[in-house]
Structure formats: structure tokens, C-alpha cells
N, C-alpha and C positions, 0 to 999 in steps of 0.2 A: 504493500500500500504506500502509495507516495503521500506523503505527508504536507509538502510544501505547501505553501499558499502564494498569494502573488503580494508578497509584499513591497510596499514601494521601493525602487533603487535608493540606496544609500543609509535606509532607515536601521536603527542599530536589527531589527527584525531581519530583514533581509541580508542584512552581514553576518548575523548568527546564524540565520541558515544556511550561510554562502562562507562558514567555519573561518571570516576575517581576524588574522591574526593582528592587526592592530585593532579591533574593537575591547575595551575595556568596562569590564561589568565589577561592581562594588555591590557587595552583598551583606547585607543587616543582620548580624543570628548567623556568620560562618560559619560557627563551630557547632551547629545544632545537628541535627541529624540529617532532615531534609535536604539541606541547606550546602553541608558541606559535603552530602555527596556531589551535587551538581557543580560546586565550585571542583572538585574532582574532577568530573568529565571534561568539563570547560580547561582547565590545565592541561588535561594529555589531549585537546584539542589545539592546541596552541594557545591558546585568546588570556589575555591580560588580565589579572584576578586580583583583587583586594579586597579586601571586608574586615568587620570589625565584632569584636562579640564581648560581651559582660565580663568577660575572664576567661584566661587560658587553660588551653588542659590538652590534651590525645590529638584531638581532632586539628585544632587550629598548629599543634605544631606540627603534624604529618602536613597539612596544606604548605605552611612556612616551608617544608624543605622540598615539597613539590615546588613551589615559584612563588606561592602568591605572596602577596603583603597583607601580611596580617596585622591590627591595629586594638591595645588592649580597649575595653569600655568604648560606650556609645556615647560621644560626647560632638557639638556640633564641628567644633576644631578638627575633627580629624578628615571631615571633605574638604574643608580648606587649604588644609596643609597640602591635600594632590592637586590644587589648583595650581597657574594655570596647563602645565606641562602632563601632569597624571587624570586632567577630568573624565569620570566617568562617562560612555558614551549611554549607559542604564543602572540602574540600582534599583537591586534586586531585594525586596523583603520576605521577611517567614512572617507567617499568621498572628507570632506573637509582636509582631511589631506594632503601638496601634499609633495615634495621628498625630501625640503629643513627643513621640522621639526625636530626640533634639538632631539627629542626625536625619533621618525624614523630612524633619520639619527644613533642614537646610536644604537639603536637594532639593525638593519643590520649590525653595526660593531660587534657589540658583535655576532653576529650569529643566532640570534634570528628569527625566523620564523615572517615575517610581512604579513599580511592579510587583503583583504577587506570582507567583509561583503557577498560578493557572494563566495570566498574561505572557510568560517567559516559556515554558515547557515547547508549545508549541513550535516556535521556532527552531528551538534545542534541539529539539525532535524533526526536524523535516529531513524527507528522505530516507527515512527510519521505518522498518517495519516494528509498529510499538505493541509489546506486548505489557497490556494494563493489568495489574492485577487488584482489585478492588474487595472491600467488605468490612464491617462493624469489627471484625478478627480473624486472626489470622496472615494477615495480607504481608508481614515482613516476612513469616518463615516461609510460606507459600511462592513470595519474590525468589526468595534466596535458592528453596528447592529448583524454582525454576531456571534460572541463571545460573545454579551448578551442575542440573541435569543439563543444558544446552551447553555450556564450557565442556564438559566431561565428554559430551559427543560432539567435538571438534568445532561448534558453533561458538567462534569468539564475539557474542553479543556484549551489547552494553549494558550497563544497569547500575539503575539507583534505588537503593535499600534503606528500610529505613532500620540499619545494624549494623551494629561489626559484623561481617559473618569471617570467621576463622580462613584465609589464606587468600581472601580475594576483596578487604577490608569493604566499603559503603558504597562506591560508585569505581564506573571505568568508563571508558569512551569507546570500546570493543571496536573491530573493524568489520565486522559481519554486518548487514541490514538490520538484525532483529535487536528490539532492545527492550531489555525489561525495567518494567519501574512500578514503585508500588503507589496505586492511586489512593493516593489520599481524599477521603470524602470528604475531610474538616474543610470551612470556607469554601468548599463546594470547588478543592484546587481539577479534583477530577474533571470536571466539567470541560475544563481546556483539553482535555487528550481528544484524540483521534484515533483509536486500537486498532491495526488489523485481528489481536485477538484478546478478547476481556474478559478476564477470571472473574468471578463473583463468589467467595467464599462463604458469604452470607447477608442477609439485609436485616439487623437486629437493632432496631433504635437505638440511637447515640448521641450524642453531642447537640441537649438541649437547648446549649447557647442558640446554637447552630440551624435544628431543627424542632421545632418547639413543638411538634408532633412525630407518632409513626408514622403517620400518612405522609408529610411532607420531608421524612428519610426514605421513604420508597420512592416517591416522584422524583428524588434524586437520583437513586439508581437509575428508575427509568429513563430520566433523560441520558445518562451513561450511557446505557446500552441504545440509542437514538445517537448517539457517536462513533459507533463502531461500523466499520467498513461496511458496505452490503455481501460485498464476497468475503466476509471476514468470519469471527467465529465466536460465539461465549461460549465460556466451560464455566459451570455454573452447580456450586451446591443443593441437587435438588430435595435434599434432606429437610432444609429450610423451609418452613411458612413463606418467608417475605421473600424468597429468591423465587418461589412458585407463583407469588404473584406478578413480579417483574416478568416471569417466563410466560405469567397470562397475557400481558400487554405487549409483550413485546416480540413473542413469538412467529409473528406473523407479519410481521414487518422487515426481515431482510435476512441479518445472519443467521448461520447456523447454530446451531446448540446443541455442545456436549452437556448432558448431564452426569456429574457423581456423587458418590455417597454409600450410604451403608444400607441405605434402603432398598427394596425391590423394583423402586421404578426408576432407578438410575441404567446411566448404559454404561458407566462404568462404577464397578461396585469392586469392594471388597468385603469378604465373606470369611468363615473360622479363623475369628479372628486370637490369637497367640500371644503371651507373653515370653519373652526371652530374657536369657541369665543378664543380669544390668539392668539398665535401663528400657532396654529394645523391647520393639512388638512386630511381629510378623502378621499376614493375612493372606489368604488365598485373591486371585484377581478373577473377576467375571466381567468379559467387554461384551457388551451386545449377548448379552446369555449363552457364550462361551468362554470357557477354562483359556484362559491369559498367563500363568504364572505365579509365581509367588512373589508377595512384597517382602521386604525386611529394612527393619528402621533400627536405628539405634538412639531414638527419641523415644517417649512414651507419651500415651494417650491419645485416644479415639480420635480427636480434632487434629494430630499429626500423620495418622493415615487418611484423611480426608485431604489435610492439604497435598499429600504426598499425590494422590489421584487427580488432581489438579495437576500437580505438576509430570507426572504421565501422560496424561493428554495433552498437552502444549507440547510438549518435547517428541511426541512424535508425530502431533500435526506439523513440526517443522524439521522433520526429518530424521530425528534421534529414534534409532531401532528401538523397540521395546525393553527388548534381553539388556541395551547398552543404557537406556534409563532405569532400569532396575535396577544394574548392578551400580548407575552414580549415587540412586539413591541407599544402598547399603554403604555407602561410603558418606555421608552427609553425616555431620556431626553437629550442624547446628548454630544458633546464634547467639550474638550477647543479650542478655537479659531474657532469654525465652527455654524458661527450666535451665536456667544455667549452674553446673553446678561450681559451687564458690570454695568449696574447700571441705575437708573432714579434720577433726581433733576428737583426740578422746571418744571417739567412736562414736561421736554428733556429728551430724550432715547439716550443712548447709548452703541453702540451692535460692538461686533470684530470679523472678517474673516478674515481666511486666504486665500483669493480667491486673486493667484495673474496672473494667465492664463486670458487671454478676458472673452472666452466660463464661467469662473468659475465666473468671478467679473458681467455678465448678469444675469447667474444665482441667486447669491445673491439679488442683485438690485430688480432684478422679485421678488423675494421672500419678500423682505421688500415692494413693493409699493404693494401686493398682502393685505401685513397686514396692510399699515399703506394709504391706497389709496389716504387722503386727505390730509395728512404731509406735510409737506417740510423735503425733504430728502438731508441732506449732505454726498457725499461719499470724504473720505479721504484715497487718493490710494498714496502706495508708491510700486513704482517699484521695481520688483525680480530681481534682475541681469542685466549688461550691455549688454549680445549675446541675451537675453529674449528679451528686448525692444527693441534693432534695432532691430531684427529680424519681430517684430511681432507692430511696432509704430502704424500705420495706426488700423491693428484689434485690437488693446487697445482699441486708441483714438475713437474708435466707440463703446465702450462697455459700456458704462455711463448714457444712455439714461434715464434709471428710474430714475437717481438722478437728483434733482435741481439742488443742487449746487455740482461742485464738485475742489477739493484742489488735485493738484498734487505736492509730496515731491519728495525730491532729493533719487535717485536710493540707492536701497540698496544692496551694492557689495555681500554680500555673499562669494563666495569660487574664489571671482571674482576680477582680478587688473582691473582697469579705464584706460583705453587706449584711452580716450578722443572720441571716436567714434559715444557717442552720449549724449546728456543730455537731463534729465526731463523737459525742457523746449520746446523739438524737439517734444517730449507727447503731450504737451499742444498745439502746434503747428499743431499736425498732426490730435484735433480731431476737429469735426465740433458740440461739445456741446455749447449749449447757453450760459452756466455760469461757466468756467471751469480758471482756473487760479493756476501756479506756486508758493508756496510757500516751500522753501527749506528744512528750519529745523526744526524739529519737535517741538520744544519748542514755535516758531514764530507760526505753524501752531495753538498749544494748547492758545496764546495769541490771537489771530484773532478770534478761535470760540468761547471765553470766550466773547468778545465785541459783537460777530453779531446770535450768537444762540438766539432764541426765544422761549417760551412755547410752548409747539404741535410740539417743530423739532425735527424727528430722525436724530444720527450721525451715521455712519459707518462707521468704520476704515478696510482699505481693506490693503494685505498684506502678505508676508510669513517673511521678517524681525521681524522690532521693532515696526511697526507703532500703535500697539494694546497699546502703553504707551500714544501717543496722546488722547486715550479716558479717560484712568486713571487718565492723569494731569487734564483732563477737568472737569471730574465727581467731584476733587477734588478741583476745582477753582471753579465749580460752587458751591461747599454746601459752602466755603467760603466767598461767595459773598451771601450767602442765608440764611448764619449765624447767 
């Protein structure tokens, strides 16, 4: 699928997609995830990169010894100072940027072209056979599955993740046509793609800032898939409620449609399904109501062989044998923050997710009392955003089940002011777990499970914030105390 548009000559659009290595893009929030994959691709594309982010860390200095110019804090001085010799020809924002950024606020005055990430992709993208992967969860390990099953069978695609993933870090500029990227539904960045093929791992309401109903998180997807080539393709969880609504509306209007899943009306399924020594699970494969093969993961839980069958179907709709994405994906080991595990001491585990949705923090849960059945399981949840958890108090406070114990911290604002409307204690409040109890700060939480963890307990740190630092003080107070 060609992707171009007819952008005007000379506009920085038309030189991004015409890969101009004097055009110079300055990006708000480098070092985020988003953010600084793309400033990635755009480096091994040649093109002039600088940006600036709240504080250093992994990301911004991997960028720094790629080429860019990285600049600490968001302050208005720092577009100044690349005046007039380094001006940006575009400046690029993340979601979390909003109108009062003194750095924003200067470009705009200066005249500069300011962008989100669904104005900017598209040109990024021209000439690109895009492969979107979209959904409420799932959509980083599901990217990465896909991107390592297409590298592993000789397709040097591109791709932006939103993860570390282990040997092929967050983004690349690949040289093959096809390029993976995970669509972001937040601010509706998806909306800007143009897929030749659109995963949809699930349609499960999210992001009430965003979408202040279910209905109007489906109508998003839907227009999603109203994006997607006519000769192109969804591969689509038809497990899901809300993806079979999308496949109601949408079916009948142009692409095709793989469905998968574990259920009966998928055309690719997977069936007996297996636990293996570790972590791993295995399943048998059924395409089209015939014997496929066998999978084998070295992940765990049910929503890891879901996304793995997503990523089976793309890799051989673009030419990856079957037998050859099977065997990338027994070789997949996985991402940063998605069951990752952090370390053992004293014969305590402890593993970090970013599972901060209900539906994602069950999943998880499932997946660890799957592996660890006779543990005592600690989940340590800290809250995504304040419209997240009013909205959705009740379906948290019942997502906890598999854990014994579990430690609720104090909300993690995000792109988000506290308007007092609810607090982490309304959490603990609203669920009906046995052993569930409020502790605010992260530091008190890491002194509490240093006194009451035991040998044989897994910890879990659940979370899209900072809460994965709660296992790191822990792992490190325990070998102190075991010193």
C-alpha cells in the first residue's frame, strides 16, 4: 500500500516523506516511549533530531549517542538557543504535552509548525506498507511479537514499540516496505494511520478523559478500521464483545478479516491449551478447522497466546512460513515491563506489569497463579490516572482475585491535575478482596514488604506509572538483609 499523499513541495511533510536529510524535527517528551522510538527511526533515516525531556535517563542517552541533541527540562530557552542556525523545520509533541508548555508555547510564537503524533506519522510513514497494531491491551507485546516474527523470517521491517523489547530496543527505520507500529488509541493518535494490515487485539473501554463513553471507544475503532486499505487486511480478536461489533460494521465495507482467538468461531484458534516447566505455555493450532501445528511460548497466560495468533497471521500474510513463525515465536522472550521478571532473593520473586486496565491487571494475576498455583501472591497496584479510576472503581476493585495479598498506592497523575474526585482509598473501599489494604507511598509500601514477605512469595508490581521501582527497592533490601 502506498502510503504517500500529495503533499505540497517543500513543506517539512513532503520532505519527511521524501526522507530530506537537512529537515530538522524537535520533539517535546524524547525520552518517552512513543516519542523516542520515532526520534529513532528518524536518526537511522538520516534527518536532524533534537528534543528535550523533564530529565534524563536510558532512552535520551541511547538517542544522544545515536546523533541527536538532547536538551535537559522543558524550558522556553532551549528553542532559542537553536535559533537562528538549528531552527526546527517541525516540532513534534507527545499527548502529554498540553498548551501551557513553555516550550510549545515558544514555537507557536516563533511560527513553528507544532504536531501530534497522528499529524506527523503519516508522512513518516509514506511509502510504507504499515502494519497497525491497535487495542485497549495488548498492542506492545502483540507489536513486538510481530516485528520479531517478520525480522526472524528475513523481513527487515521497521517498527515503533511502545518497549524495550530485548535485542532490537523501541524503534528502527528497517529497509523492507513493511513496518510495524503500535497504534495508539489515546488522543485518537491512530486515527492518522493508513494500515495495509490492522491488528485489533480488543475494543474494551479506556481512556475516559479521552472517550467519555463505550460507545464513542468503538466508533473509534471503527473509524480505524475505515482507514485500512481496501485490498488490505484486519486480524482481529474475535473473542471480544467490542471487536465483534466493529467486525459488525465494518465487515462489509472493504478488507479482509482474519479472525483469532480461543473460541470456536475464530479461523485461527488455538486449542489444548498446556502449561510448560517456567514460565511457558504451549497450544495446539487450528486454521480454518484444520491441524496447523503446535505453538510454544515462553510467556505465560491466555492473552499471550492470543496475541501470539495475531502475530501468526501477519507474518504469514507477509510471507513468513508458518513452521518459520512458530519456531521465532519459541524464541521470543518478551518485553520490558510486561511480566517482566525483576529478580529473585531468598526465594521471593519478583516480576513488573504494566497492566493498569481491570480486564489487563486479571489477566496478569491469571497468568502468575497459573505458574506459581501454591505461592502467596502479592499484587502491588498503583493507579493510572484520576478519570481511569473513578470511572472504572468498582471493575478494578474486583480484578484482584488471584492475589492474596494485595497493597493499593496512591494514584499516579500522569498527564493528569487531582481534582480531589476520588482517592486510592475509594479503591480499597470499592473492592470486596479479603486482604487488600491502602498504602500511599511507594517507599512505605517497599518498607512493609521488606518486614512481611516470606520465602515461596511472588511480588507483582502492577502499573503504567513508577510502581515497577517498588520491586527494585525490594529486590535491593532484600539481598541487604540476606547479606
Amino acid at each position: 500500500m502506498d502510503t504517500n499523499q500529495a503533499y505540497a513541495p517543500g513543506t517539512w511533510q513532503d520532505r519527511l516523506a521524501n526522507r530530506d536529510q537537512t529537515l530538522r524535527v524537535y520533539l517535546i517528551g524524547i525520552g518517552g516511549a512513543g516519542l523516542s522510538a520515532i526520534a529513532t527511526v528518524l536518526l537511522e533515516q538520516g534527518i536532524r533530531v533534537a528534543g528535550s525531556d523533564r530529565q534524563a535517563g536510558p532512552a535520551t542517552q541511547r538517542l544522544q549517542e545515536l546523533g541527536a541533541q538532547v536538551l535537559n527540562g522543558q524550558i522556553a530557552q532551549n528553542l532559542a538557543d537553536l535559533l537562528p542556525a538549528e531552527r526546527p523545520d517541525v516540532v513534534l509533541i507527545s499527548s502529554a504535552v498540553d498548551a501551557q508548555n513553555p516550550e510549545r508555547r515558544t514555537a507557536e510564537a516563533l511560527g513553528m509548525p507544532v504536531v501530534k503524533r497522528s499529524e506527523f506519522l503519516p508522512a513518516l510513514l509514506a511509502n510504507r506498507r504499515v502494519i497497525a497494531v491497535a487495542g485497549a491491551h495488548g498492542k506492545t507485546t502483540t507489536t513486538a511479537m510481530i516485528m520479531h516474527v517478520l525480522r526472524s523470517g528475513g523481513i527487515d521491517c521497521g517498527y515503533v514499540v511502545g518497549s524495550e523489547v530485548p535485542g532490537y530496543g523501541n524503534g528502527a527505520a528497517g529497509t523492507a516496505p513493511e513496518f510495524v507500529i503500535e497504534a495508539d488509541e489515546y488522543d485518537r493518535m491512530f486515527l492518522g494511520l493508513r494500515p495495509a494490515i490492522a491488528v485489533i487485539t480488543n475494543v474494551e473501554w479506556d481512556h475516559p478523559d479521552c472517550y467519555p463513553t463505550p460507545a464513542s471507544f468503538r466508533r473509534a475503532f471503527m473509524q480505524f478500521t475505515d482507514g485500512v486499505d481496501r485490498e488490505g487486511l484486519v486480524v482481529a480478536c474475535v473473542d471480544d464483545e467490542g471487536v465483534r461489533q466493529v467486525y459488525t460494521y465494518a465487515s462489509s465495507r472493504g478488507p479482509r478479516w482474519i479472525g483469532y482467538g480461543l473460541e470456536e468461531a475464530a479461523d485461527l484458534r488455538a486449542v489444548n491449551l498446556r502449561s510448560l516447566p517456567g514460565l511457558g505455555i504451549e497450544a495446539d493450532l487450528v486454521w480454518w478447522n484444520a491441524p496447523s501445528g503446535r505453538l510454544e511460548l515462553a510467556l505465560p497466560g491466555l492473552h499471550n497466546v492470543c496475541n501470539a495468533l495475531a502475530s501468526l497471521a501477519v507474518g504469514t500474510s507477509c510471507g513468513v512460513p508458518l513452521v518459520d513463525a512458530l519456531a521465532a515465536l519459541r524464541g521470543y522472550r518478551g518485553s520490558a515491563r510486561r511480566f517482566e521478571w525483576k529478580g529473585e532473593v531468598s526465594a521471593i520473586v519478583v516480576i513488573d506489569d504494566y497492566a493498569h486496565h481491570p480486564t489487563e491487571i486479571e489477566a496478569t494475576l491469571a497468568a502468575a497463579r497459573r505458574r506459581y498455583p501454591d505461592q502467596r501472591i502479592w499484587a502491588i497496584f498503583q493507579p493510572h490516572t484520576f478519570s481511569r479510576t473513578r470511572h472504572m472503581l468498582y471493575r478494578m476493585g474486583d480484578s484482584f482475585d488471584a492475589a492474596d495479598q494485595v497493597i493499593v498506592t496512591d494514584i499516579y497523575a500522569a498527564r493528569e491535575a487531582d481534582d480531589g474526585s476520588v482517592h486510592a482509598r475509594e479503591l480499597v473501599a470499592a473492592s470486596s478482596h479479603r486482604a487488600i489494604q491502602y498504602i500511599g507511598d511507594l517507599r512505605a509500601v517497599t518498607a512493609y514488604l521488606t518486614e512481611q514477605v516470606a520465602p515461596g512469595d511472588v511480588v507483582i508490581t502492577l502499573g503504567a506509572g513508577d510502581s515497577f521501582k517498588v520491586g527494585e527497592w525490594l529486590l535491593d533490601a532484600l539481598r541487604r538483609r540476606s547479606g
